[in-house]
C-alpha positions as CSV (number, residue, x, y, z in Angstrom):
1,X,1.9,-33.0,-8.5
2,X,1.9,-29.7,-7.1
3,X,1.3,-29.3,-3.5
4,X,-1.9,-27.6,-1.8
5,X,-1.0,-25.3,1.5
6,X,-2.7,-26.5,4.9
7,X,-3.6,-22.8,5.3
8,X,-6.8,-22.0,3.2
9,X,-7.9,-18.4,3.2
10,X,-11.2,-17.1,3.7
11,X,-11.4,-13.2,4.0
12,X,-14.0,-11.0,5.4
13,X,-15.6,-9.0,3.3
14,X,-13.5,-5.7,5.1
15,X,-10.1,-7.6,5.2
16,X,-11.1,-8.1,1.4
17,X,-12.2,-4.5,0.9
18,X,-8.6,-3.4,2.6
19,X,-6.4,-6.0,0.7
20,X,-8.1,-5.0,-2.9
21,X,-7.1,-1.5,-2.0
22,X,-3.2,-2.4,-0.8
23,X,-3.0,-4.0,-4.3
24,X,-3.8,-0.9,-6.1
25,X,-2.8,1.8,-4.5
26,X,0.2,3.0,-6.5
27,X,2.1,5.1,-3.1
28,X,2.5,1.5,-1.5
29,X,6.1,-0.3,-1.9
30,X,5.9,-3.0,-3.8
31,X,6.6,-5.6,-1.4
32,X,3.1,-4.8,0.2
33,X,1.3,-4.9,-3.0
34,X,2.7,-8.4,-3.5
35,X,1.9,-9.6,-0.1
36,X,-1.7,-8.1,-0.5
37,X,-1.9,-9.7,-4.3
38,X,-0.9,-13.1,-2.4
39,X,-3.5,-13.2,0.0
40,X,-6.3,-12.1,-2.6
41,X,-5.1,-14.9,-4.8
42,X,-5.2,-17.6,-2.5
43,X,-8.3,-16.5,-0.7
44,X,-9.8,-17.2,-4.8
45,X,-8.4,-20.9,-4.3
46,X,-5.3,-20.5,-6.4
47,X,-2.6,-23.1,-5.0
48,X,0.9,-21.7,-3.9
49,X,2.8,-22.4,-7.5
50,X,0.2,-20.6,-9.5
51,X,0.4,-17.7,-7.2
52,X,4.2,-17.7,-7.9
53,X,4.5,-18.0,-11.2
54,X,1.8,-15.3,-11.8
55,X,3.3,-13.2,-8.9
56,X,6.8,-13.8,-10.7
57,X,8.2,-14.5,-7.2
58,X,9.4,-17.8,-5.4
59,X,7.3,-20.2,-4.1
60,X,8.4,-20.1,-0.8
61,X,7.7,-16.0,-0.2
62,X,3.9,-16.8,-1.0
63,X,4.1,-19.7,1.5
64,X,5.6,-17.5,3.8
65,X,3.2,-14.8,3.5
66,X,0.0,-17.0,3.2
67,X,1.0,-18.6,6.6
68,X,1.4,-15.5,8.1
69,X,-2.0,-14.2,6.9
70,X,-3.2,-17.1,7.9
71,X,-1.7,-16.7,11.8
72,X,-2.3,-12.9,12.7
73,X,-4.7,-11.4,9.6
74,X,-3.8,-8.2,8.2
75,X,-1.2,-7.0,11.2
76,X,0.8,-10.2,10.0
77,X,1.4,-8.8,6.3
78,X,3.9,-6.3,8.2
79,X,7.4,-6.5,8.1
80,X,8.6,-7.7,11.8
81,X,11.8,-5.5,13.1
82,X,14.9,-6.1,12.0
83,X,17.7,-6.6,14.5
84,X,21.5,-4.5,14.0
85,X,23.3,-1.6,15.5
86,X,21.2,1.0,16.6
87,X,21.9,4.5,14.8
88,X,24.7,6.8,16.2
89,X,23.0,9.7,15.1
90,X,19.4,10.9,15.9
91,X,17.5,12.0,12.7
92,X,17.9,15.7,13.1
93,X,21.5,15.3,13.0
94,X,21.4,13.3,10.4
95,X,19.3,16.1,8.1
96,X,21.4,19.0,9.8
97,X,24.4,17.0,8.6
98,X,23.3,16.3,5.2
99,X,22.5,20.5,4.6
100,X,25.4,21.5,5.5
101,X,27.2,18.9,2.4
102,X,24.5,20.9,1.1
103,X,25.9,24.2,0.8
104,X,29.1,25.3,-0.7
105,X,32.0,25.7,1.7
106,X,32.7,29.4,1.4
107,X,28.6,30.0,3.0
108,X,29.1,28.0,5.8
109,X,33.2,29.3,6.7
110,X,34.2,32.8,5.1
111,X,37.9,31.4,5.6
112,X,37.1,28.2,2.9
113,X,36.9,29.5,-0.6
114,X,36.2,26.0,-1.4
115,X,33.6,25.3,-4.2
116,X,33.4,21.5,-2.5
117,X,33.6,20.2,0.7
118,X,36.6,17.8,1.7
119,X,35.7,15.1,4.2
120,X,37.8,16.6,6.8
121,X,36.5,19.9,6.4
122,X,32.9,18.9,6.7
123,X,34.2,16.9,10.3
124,X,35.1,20.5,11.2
125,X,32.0,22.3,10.3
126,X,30.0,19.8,11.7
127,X,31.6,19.6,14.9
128,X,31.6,23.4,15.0
């Protein structure tokens, strides 16, 4: 017997309205137009093993997700932060880094004829 979720959904007709457009916008990741798809399928009564199997994902994401619709609304359909190491590099450093890999060797440094960059080489040029 397949089990029924304590956390029926009822949707405003806005949340509805805002959901209906996650699921189709095509510049979305695909994770959020899952999570969106969940929400409007359970919200139409569907039970979390039907959502799954029509979803093509495991059971317990949708249970996941419907509880966490069901806790905070639309805010909770975002992805909480994830811990690690902070980055050792801000962003512009990062792109700055990235042109100059970029560009062959000999327009950075007149004194490197090099058609590629070696790993040391770029150290120096980026240090530089």
């Amino acid at each position: 017997m397949p089990r029924t979720s304590p956390y029926s959904i009822a949707l405003a007709e806005a949340e509805r309205t805002e959901l209906e457009a996650r699921a189709r916008r095509y510049t979305s990741s695909y994770s959020e137009v899952v999570r969106a798809r969940i929400v409007l399928y359970a919200a139409d009564g569907l039970g979390n093993d039907e959502i799954a199997a029509r979803l093509d994902t495991p059971r317990q994401v949708v249970s996941k997700w419907r509880k966490r619709f069901f806790d905070q609304r639309l805010a909770g359909l975002t992805d909480l932060p994830r811990g690690g190491r902070p980055p050792s590099f801000s962003p512009d450093v990062v792109v700055a880094i990235k042109a100059l890999a970029c560009e062959f060797p000999a327009k950075a440094n007149k004194a490197q004829p090099l058609a590629r960059w070696q790993c040391p080489d770029l150290a120096r040029a980026a240090v530089e």
